[in-house]
FIDONU-46548 format. One line per field, with one value per residue (C-alpha): x, y, z. Coordinates in Angstrom, 3 decimals. Example, Ala and Ser with C-alpha at 12.3 -4.5 7.8 and 13.67 -1.06 7.14 Angstrom:
// residues 2
east c(12.300 / 13.670) $
north c(-4.500 / -1.060) $
up c(7.800 / 7.140) $
// end
This chain:
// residues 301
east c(8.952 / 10.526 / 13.445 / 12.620 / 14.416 / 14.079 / 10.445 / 10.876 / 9.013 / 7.594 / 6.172 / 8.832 / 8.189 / 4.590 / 3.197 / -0.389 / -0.415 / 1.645 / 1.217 / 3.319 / 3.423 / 2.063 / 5.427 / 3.836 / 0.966 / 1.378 / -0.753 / -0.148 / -1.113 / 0.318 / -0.496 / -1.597 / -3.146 / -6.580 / -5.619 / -6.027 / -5.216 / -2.998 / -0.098 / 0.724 / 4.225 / 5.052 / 8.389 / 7.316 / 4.560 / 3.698 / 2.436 / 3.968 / 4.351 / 4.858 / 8.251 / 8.642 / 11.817 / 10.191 / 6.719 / 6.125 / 4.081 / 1.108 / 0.952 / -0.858 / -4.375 / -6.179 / -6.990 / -5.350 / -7.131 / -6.075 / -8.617 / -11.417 / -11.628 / -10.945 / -9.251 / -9.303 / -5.713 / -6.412 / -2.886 / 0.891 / 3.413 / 7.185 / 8.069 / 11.494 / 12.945 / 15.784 / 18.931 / 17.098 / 13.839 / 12.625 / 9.544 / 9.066 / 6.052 / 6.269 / 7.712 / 8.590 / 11.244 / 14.394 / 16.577 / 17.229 / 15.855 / 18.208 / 20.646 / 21.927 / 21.596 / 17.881 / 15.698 / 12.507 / 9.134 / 6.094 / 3.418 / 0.054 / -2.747 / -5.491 / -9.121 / -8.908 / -10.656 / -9.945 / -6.889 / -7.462 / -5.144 / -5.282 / -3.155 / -0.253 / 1.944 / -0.804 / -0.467 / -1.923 / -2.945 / -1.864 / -3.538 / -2.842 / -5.717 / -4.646 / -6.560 / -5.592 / -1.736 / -1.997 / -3.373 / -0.575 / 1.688 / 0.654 / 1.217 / 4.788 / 5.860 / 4.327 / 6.132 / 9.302 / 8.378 / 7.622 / 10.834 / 12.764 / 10.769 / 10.961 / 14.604 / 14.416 / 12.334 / 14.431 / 17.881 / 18.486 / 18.091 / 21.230 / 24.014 / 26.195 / 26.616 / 25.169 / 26.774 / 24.072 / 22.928 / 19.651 / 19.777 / 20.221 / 22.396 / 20.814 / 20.980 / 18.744 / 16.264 / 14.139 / 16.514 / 18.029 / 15.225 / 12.801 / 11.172 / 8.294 / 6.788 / 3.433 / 1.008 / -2.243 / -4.540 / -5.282 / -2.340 / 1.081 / 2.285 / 5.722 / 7.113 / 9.986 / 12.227 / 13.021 / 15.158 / 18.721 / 20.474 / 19.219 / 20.198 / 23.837 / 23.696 / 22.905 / 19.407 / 17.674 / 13.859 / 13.386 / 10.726 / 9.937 / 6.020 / 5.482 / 7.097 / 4.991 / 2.237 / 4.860 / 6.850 / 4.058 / 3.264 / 6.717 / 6.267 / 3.419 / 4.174 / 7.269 / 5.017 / 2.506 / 5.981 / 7.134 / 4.071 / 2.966 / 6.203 / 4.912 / 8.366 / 9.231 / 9.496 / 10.819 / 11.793 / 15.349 / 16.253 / 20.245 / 19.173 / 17.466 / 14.883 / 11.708 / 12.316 / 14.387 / 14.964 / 12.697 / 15.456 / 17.555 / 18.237 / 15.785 / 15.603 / 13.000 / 13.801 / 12.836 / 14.050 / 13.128 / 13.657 / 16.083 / 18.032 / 17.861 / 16.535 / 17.439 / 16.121 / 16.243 / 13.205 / 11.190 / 7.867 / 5.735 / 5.805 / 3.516 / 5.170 / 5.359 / 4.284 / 1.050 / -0.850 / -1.084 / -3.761 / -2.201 / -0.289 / -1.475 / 1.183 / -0.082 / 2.750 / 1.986 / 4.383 / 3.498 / 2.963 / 6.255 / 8.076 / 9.657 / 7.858 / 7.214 / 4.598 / 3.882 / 0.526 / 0.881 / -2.505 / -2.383 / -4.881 / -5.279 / -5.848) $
north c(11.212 / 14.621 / 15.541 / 18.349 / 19.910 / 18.836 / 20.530 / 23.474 / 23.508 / 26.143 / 24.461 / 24.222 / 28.118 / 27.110 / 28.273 / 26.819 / 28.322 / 29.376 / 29.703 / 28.137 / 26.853 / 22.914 / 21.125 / 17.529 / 15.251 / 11.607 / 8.681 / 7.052 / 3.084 / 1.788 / -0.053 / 2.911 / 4.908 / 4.451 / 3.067 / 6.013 / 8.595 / 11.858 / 12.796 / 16.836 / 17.817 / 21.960 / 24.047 / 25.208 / 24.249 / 24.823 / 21.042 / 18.710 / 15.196 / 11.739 / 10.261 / 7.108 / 6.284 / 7.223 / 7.705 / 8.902 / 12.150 / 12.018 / 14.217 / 17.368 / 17.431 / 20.226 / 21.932 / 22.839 / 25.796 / 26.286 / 28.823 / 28.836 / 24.918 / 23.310 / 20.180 / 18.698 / 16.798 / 13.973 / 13.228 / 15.075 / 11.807 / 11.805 / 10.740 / 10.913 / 11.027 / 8.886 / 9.566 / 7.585 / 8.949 / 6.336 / 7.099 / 6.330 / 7.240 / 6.044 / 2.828 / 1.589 / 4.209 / 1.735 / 4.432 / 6.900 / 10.037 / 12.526 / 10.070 / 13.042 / 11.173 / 11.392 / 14.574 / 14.897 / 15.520 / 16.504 / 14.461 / 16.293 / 13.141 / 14.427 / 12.468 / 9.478 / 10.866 / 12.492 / 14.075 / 18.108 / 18.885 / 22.681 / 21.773 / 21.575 / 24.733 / 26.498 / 28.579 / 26.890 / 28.373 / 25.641 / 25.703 / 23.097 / 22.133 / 24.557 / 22.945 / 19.034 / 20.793 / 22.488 / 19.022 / 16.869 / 19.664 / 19.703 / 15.620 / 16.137 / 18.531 / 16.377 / 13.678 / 15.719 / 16.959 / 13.566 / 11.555 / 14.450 / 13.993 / 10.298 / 10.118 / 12.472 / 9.661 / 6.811 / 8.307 / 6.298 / 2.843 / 2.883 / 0.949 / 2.919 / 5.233 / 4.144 / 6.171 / 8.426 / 11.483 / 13.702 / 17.652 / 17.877 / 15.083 / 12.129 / 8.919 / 8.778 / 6.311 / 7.445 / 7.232 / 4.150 / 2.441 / 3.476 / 1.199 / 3.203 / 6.035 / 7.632 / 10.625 / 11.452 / 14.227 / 12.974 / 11.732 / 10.477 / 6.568 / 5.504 / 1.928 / 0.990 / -2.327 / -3.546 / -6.553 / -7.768 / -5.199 / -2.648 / -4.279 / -4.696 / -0.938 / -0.278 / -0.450 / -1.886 / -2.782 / -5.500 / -3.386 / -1.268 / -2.418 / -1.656 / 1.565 / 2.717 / 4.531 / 6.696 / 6.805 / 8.270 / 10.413 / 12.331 / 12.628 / 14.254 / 16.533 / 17.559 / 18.449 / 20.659 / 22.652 / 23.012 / 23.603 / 26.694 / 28.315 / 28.909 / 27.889 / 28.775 / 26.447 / 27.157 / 24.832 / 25.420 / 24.548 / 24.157 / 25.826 / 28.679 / 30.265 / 30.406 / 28.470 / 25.189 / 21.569 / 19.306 / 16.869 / 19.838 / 18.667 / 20.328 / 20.198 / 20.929 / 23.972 / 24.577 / 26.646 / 25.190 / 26.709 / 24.027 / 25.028 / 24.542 / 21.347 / 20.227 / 17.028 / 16.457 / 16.195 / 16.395 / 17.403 / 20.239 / 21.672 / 24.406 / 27.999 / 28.154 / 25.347 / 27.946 / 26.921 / 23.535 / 23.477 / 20.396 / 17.232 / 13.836 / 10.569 / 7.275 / 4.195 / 0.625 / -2.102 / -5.460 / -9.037 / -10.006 / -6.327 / -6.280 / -3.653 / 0.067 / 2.088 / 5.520 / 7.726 / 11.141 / 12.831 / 16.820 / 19.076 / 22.510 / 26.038) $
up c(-28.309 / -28.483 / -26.543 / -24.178 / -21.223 / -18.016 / -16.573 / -14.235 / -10.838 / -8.704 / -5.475 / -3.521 / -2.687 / -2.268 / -5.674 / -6.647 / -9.660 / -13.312 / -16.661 / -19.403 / -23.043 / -24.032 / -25.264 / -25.906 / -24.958 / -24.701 / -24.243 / -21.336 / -20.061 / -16.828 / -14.017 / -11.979 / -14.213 / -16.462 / -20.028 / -22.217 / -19.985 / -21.181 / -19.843 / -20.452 / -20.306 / -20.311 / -19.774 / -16.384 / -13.911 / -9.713 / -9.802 / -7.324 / -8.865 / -6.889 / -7.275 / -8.512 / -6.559 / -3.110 / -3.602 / -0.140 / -1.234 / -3.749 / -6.562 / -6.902 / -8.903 / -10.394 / -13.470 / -16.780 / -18.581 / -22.608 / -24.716 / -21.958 / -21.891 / -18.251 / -18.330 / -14.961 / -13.498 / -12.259 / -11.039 / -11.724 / -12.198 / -12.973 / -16.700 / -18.002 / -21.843 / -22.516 / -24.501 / -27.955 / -27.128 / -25.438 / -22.614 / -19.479 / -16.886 / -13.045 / -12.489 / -15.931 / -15.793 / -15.724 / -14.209 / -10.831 / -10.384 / -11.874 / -14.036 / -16.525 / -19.270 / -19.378 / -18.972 / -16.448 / -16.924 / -14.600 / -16.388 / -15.779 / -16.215 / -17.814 / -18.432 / -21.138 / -24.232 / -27.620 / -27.660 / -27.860 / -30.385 / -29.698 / -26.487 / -28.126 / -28.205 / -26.482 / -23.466 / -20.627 / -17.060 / -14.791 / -11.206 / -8.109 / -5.666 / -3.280 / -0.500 / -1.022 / -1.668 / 2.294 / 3.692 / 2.354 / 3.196 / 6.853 / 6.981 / 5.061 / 7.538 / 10.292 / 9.406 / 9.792 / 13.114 / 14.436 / 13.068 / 15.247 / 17.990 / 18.050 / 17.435 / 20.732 / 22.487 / 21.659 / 22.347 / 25.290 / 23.650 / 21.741 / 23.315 / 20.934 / 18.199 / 15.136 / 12.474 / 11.693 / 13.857 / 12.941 / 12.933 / 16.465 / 16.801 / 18.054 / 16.690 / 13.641 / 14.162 / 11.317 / 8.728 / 10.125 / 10.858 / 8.163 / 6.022 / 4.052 / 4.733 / 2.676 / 2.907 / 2.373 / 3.107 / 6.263 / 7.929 / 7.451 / 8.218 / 8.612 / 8.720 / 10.872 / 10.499 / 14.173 / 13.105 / 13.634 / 11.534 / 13.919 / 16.880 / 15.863 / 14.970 / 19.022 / 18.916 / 22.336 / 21.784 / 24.232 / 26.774 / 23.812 / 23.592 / 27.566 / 26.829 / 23.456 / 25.532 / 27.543 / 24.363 / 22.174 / 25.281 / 24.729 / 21.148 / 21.551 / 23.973 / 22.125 / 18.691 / 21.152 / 22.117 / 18.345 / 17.291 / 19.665 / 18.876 / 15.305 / 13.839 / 10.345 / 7.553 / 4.168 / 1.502 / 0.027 / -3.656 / -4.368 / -7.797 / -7.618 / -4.498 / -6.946 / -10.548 / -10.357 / -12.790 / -11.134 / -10.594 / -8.421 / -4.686 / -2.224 / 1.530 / 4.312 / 6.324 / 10.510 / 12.691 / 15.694 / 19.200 / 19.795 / 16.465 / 12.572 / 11.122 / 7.861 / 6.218 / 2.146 / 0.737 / -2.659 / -0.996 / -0.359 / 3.099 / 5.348 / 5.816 / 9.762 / 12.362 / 13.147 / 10.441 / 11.918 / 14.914 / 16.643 / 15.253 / 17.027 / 17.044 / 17.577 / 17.987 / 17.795 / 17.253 / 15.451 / 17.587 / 16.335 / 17.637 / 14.209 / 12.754 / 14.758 / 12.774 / 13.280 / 12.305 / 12.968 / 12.015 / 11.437 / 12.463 / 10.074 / 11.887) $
// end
């Protein structure tokens, strides 16, 4: 495998599209992808791909077009180059995001098949699915929106400080609490640990199932507030406002009437809160009351 600079990214300003030259294309064969399939690696490209550390936000699809030939992309995945050339795609990649010692790739997975030779140093016209990219930005900024408004909810079930505050500076149950937490076009679904750890932290849940309808209730009615002052939302890169390394730190952006929230995060993101028509939270906790889930479903203007 060639050594080649870590990939530069465009979608965290929103881009759906680029153009850029073919650097190398590789055959990949893992678990989650379909034996055979290429993996097409370029300098610079607006594709989003799903982290294999915290794999929370799909990658983009769409298309790759090279000499008027479209190859569809079926996925965008992270790879990363080690320091003897060694390759890694996804999960078989033995180290963190961002270890220096290795460089990292957006892997754009193309169809299984012959490989197209021409590809390679060609210029290609990369372009996202613009309208899958809006509907798992609307659940990624959802999510945000929620975990603030929850924290908000559950304030006054801490015995004590826990450490950790959120924007506004409640105790962070989200990021305390949090156990997974995945999107899809339709909706996002967070996973919360209610266990002992938690409760020596300052956590009170005992009422918390009696409470969930009244609890969601509050959620909800906080989102409806955020949501119809049309907030902004901007994604901000410590590298760069347009062009950035892949592996450079990013965080989601809203200036909410309350104040600025700030939460890190690799994703893609709406522009204001008015291009979402509503954002629904549903709360259930398990028969055990060790596990709180929340699915907060957006709903596109």
């Amino acid at each position: 495998m060639q050594q080649h600079a870590t990939t530069l990214v465009t979608f965290p300003s929103g881009t759906t599209e680029g153009s850029s030259a073919v650097l190398e294309l590789v055959t990949l064969g893992t678990a989650e992808l379909p034996t055979g399939c290429l993996g097409l690696i370029v300098d610079t490209t607006p594709f989003h791909p799903v982290d294999h550390t915290w794999p929370d936000q799909p990658g983009d699809s769409g298309t790759v077009l090279v000499d008027g030939v479209v190859y569809p992309v079926l996925d965008a995945v992270t790879g990363a180059i080690g320091p003897q050339g060694q390759f890694a795609v996804g999960e078989q990649i033995p180290v963190k995001r961002g270890d220096e010692a290795w460089t990292w790739q957006v892997v754009h997975v193309l169809e299984p098949g012959p490989t197209p030779e021409a590809l390679v140093a060609a210029n290609a016209q990369l372009r996202v699915d613009a309208a899958r990219r809006r509907a798992l930005s609307a659940a990624h900024t959802g999510c945000h929106l929620m975990a603030l408004a929850l924290n908000e909810a559950l304030a006054d079930r801490w015995r004590k400080e826990p450490g950790r505050e959120d924007p506004f500076g409640r105790p962070d149950f989200d990021a305390i609490a949090m156990d997974s937490s995945r999107m899809d076009e339709h909706a996002s679904t967070d996973r919360y640990r209610i266990g002992k750890s938690l409760r020596k932290k300052g956590f009170d849940p005992d009422g918390l199932a009696e409470q969930l309808p009244e609890l969601a209730d509050r959620v909800n009615a906080r989102l409806a507030d955020w949501i119809a002052a049309d907030a902004p939302v901007r994604v901000e890169v410590f590298e760069g406002e347009k062009t950035a390394r892949l592996t450079a730190r990013r965080r989601w952006v809203c200036e909410l009437p309350e104040g600025t929230a700030s939460i890190f995060c690799g994703g893609t993101h709406v522009s204001r809160l008015g291009e979402l028509d509503a954002l629904q939270c549903t709360l259930s906790l398990s028969e055990d009351g060790t596990e709180l889930v929340a699915v907060t479903v957006p709903k596109l203007r």
